[in-house]
C-alpha positions, 0 to 999 in steps of 0.5 A, spaced: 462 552 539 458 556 534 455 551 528 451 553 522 444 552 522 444 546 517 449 543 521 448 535 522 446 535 529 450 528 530 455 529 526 457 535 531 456 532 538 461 527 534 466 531 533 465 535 540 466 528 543 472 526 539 475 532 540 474 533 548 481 530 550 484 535 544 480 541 548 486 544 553 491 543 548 487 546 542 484 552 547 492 553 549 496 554 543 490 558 540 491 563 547 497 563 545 497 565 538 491 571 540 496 573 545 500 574 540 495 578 535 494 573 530 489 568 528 489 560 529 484 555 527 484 548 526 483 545 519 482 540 514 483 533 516 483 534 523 476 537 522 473 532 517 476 526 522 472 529 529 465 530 525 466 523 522 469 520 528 476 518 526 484 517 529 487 524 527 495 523 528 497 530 527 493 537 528 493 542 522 493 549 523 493 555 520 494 561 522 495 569 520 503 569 523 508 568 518 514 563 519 518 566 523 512 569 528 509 562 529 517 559 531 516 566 536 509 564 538 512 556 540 517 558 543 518 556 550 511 553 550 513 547 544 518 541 547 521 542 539 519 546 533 523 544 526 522 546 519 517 543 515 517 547 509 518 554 511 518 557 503 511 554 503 509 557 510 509 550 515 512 549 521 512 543 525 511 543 533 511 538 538 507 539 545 508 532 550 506 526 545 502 531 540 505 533 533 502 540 530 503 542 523 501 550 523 502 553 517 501 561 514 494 563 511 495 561 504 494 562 496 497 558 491 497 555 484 501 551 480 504 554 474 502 550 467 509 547 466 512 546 473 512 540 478 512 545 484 506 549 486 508 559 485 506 560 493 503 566 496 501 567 503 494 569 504 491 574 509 484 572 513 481 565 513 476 565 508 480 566 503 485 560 505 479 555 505 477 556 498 484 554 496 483 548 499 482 541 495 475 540 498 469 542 501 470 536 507 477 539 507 475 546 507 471 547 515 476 550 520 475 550 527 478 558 530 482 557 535 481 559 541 473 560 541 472 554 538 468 558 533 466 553 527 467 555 520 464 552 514 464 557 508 462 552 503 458 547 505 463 541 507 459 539 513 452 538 509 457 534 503 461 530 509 453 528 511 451 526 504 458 523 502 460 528 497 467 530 494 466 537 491 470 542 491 472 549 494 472 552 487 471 549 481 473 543 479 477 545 474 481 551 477 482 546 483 485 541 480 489 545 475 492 548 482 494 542 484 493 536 479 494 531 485 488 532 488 485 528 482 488 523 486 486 524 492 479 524 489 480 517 488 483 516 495 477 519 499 473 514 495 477 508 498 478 511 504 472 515 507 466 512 502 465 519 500 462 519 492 466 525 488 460 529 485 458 529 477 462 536 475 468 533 479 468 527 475 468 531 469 473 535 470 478 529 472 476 526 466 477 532 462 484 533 465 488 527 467 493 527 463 496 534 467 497 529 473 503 527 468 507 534 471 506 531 478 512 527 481 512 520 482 514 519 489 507 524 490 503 520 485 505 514 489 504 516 497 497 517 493 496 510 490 498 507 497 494 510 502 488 508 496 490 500 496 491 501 504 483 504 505 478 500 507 474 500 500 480 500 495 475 497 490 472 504 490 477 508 489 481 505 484 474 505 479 475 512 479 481 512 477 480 508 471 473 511 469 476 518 469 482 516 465 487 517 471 489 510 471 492 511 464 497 515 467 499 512 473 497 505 472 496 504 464 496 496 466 489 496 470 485 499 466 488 494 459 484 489 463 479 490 460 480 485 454 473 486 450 468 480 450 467 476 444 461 472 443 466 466 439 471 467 445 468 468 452 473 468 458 473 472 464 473 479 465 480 480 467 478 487 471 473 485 475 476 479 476 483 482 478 479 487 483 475 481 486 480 478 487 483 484 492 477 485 495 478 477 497 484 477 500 482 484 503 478 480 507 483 474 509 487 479 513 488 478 519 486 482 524 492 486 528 495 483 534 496 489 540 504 488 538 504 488 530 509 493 528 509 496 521 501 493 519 499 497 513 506 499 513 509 502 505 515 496 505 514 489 505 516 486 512 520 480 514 516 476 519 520 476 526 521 470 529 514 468 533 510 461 533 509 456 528 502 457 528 503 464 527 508 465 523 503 465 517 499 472 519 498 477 514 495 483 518 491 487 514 491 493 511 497 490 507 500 493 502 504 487 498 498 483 499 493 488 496 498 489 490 500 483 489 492 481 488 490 488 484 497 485 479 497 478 479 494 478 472 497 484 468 501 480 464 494 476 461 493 482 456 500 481 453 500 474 452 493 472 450 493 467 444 485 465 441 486 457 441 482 453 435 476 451 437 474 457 440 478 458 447 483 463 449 490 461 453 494 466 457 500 462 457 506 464 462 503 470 464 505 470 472 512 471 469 511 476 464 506 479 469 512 480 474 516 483 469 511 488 467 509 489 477 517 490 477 517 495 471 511 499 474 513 499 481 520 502 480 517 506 476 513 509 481 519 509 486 517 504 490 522 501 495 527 495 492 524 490 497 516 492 496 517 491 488 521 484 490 516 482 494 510 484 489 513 482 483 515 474 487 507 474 488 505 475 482 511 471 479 508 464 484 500 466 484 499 460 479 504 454 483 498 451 486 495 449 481 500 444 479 498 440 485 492 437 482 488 433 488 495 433 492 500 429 487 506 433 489 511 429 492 514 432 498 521 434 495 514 439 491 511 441 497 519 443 500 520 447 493 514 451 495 516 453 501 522 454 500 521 459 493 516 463 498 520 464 503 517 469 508 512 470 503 508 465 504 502 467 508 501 472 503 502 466 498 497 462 501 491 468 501 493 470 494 492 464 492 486 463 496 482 470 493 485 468 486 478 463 486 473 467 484 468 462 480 461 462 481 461 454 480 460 453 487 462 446 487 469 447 484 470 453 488 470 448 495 474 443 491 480 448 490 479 450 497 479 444 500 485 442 496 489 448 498 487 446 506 490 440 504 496 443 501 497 447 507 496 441 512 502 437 509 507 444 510 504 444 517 507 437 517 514 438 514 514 444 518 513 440 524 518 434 523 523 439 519 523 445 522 521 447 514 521 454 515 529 454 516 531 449 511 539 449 509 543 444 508 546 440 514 554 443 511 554 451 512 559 454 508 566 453 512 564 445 513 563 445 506 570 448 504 573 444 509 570 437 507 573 438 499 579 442 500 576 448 497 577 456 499 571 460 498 569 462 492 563 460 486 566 453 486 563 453 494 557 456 492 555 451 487 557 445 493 552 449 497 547 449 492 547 441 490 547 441 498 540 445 499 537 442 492 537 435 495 535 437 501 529 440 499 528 433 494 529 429 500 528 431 506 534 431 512 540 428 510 544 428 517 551 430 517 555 424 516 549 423 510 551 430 508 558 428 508 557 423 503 553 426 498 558 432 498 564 428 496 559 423 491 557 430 488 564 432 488 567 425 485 563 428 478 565 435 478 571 436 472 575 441 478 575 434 482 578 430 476 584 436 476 585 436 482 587 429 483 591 429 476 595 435 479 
């Protein structure tokens, strides 16, 4: 493996380790390709990931071959190929448990007015790497000498944790506004810091991310949320304007301080918040299915002690903490005296998640479970120092559903006073509120709460088909089992038919 000689020497031994179990494989497709007369090399994220010592889940390649010509070099040698975008030049492949994307040498830009990039296939590498979006993406490995390619510096910028780009920012970005996006995500993901002249440009040219579709734009955003340092790349984008764009609602947390008028600074304090509930996630167990997944997971059954996990990195959490207080801006009333009330902001705050969410064609189930969260943030704090009755403590539960782990660490993360004496009083009583739900949950079988009548007992009891009048018997049911507890059957029974007695249907049926 041939290097530069300004290459960081630790970096490349990393890189060479990381990819040792990859060798056979990469030296294999590369002979074949050669074979063939045309020319591989392993690229962009695959590279960057073996320098820093990261997974790399797919190999990118790219290649001299037109379309056709890859899917007649793989064949024969590859368990599968499809079409992953032939007008764009990508062909993917599976070998064994290894995924292959190889596309053909490209040179592309994006026409002013147009969503969709103007595609041009390249002839040589060189100019293929100049196109890409950044120096730390823009290094290749030729295939199959294993000879090191880095025209601009994205090792010696990987090695200081630079974003820079390939050419300049502003034709970069103007060939595909989302790599403004990706800018923010490389700072939430790879703790790199975009360079003076990036930052200018993304500032210069945010509104243009409008042209981008929604889908792209939010595949962005979630990988940013699910990184390690969100906070990071979420400040990018409000420093350079993209938030505006994608997220208006984060940057207006920025209400101005006023001497007669001090509160909190409802930005920081949102972002601090995610960085807590960050940090209360739970670890993964070996068979966590869909951790960090794009759409909110109903827990399957599992233990009771369990049952409450949120292994990290979690997207609705993360969400839900970034979002919890973005109604505060549209509810802010200045009291006499000189205080400052938000007043019913967690329900104007879910309205506006679910408007913005949607908007950004997230999924049904991911904007439910979002917008609930952010809906139920402030039930705490009717608590007091343990007043609710545990009728309250049932409703609780019971609102949050499945939610409510996620619950439990928003709540938590959402304490961020300085006032050291306060904060443990809040997390003492939320100790203690968690206490008493493990014990109803102990004595009650808490989490599956329904009445001791299903549907068809009901119907059969006061005579009735199915239908809204059912529905509302099951609703009085459910609404005093919560205010009391376990009824029994026979318990149950009375109290249907004493509720019944009141109902006017009930009147009619007898005069008939």
């Amino acid at each position: 493996m041939s290097t530069p000689p300004t290459a960081d020497a630790a970096l490349l031994l990393r890189a060479l380790q990381h990819l040792r179990p990859t060798l056979p494989l990469l030296t294999e497709v590369g002979e074949l390709f050669t074979a063939a007369g045309h020319e591989l090399a392993l690229v962009g994220g695959p590279v960057r990931d073996a320098f820093l010592g990261r997974p790399s889940p797919d190999l990118d390649f790219t290649t001299s071959a037109r379309p056709d010509e890859i899917e007649q070099v793989l064949a024969g040698w590859a368990d599968t190929t499809w079409d992953v975008g032939r007008d764009f030049g990508t062909i993917g492949a599976r070998r064994g448990d290894r995924t292959l994307e190889i596309t053909t040498y490209r040179a592309d830009a994006y026409d002013e007015d147009s969503r969709k990039p103007v595609v041009a296939f390249g002839d040589n590498l060189e100019d293929d790497l100049v196109r890409r979006d950044f120096t730390v993406n823009a290094m290749a490995l030729r295939l199959p000498d294993l000879t090191f390619t880095d025209p601009h510096d994205g090792l010696g910028d990987l090695a200081r944790r630079a974003l820079r780009t390939p050419h300049t920012p502003e034709v970069s970005f103007s060939d595909d506004p989302l790599r403004m996006m990706r800018a923010a995500r490389f700072a939430a993901q790879l703790g790199l810091v975009p360079a003076p002249e990036v930052l200018a440009a993304m500032t210069g040219m945010a509104s243009r991310l409008a042209i981008v579709s929604a889908e792209r734009v939010r595949e962005e955003l979630v990988k940013l949320v699910l990184g390690a340092d969100p906070r990071a790349g979420l400040e990018v984008m409000v420093d350079t304007g993209l938030a505006d764009q994608v997220l208006p609602e984060l940057p207006a947390l920025r209400l101005e301080v006023d001497e007669h008028h001090r509160h909190k600074d409802v930005y920081e304090h949102s972002l601090t918040v995610l960085d807590q509930a960050i940090a209360l996630e739970d670890p993964p167990l070996p068979d966590d299915a869909g951790a960090g997944d794009t759409r909110a997971q109903a827990p399957a059954e599992q233990d009771p002690s369990e049952e409450d996990r949120v292994p990290g990195p979690d997207l609705v959490l993360r969400l839900a903490a970034l979002l919890h207080d973005i109604g505060k801006p549209a509810t802010r009333r200045f009291e006499p005296g000189g205080g400052v009330s938000f007043h019913h902001h967690e329900l104007v705050g879910a309205r506006m998640t679910r408007s913005r969410l949607k908007a950004l064609r997230f999924d049904k189930e991911t904007v439910r479970a979002v917008s609930r969260l952010v809906e139920l943030h402030l039930r705490f704090h009717g608590y007091g120092s343990g007043e609710w009755t545990d009728s309250a403590v049932r409703r609780y539960v019971t609102d949050a559903g499945p939610l409510l782990g996620r619950l439990h660490k928003l709540t938590r993360s959402d304490s961020t006073t300085r006032n050291r004496r306060k904060a443990a009083r809040l997390a003492a009583t939320y100790d203690h509120l968690e206490e008493r739900i493990e014990r109803l949950r102990t004595e009650e079988e808490l989490r599956a709460v329904r009445p001791e009548l299903d549907g068809n007992q009901i119907g059969e009891v006061l005579g009735i088909p199915p239908g809204p009048l059912l529905g509302r018997a099951y609703k009085h049911l459910l609404a005093v089992r919560l205010d009391q507890g376990p009824l029994g059957e026979d318990g149950a029974r009375r109290e249907l038919l004493r509720w019944w007695a009141r109902q006017p249907e009930s009147q009619a049926s007898a005069t008939d």
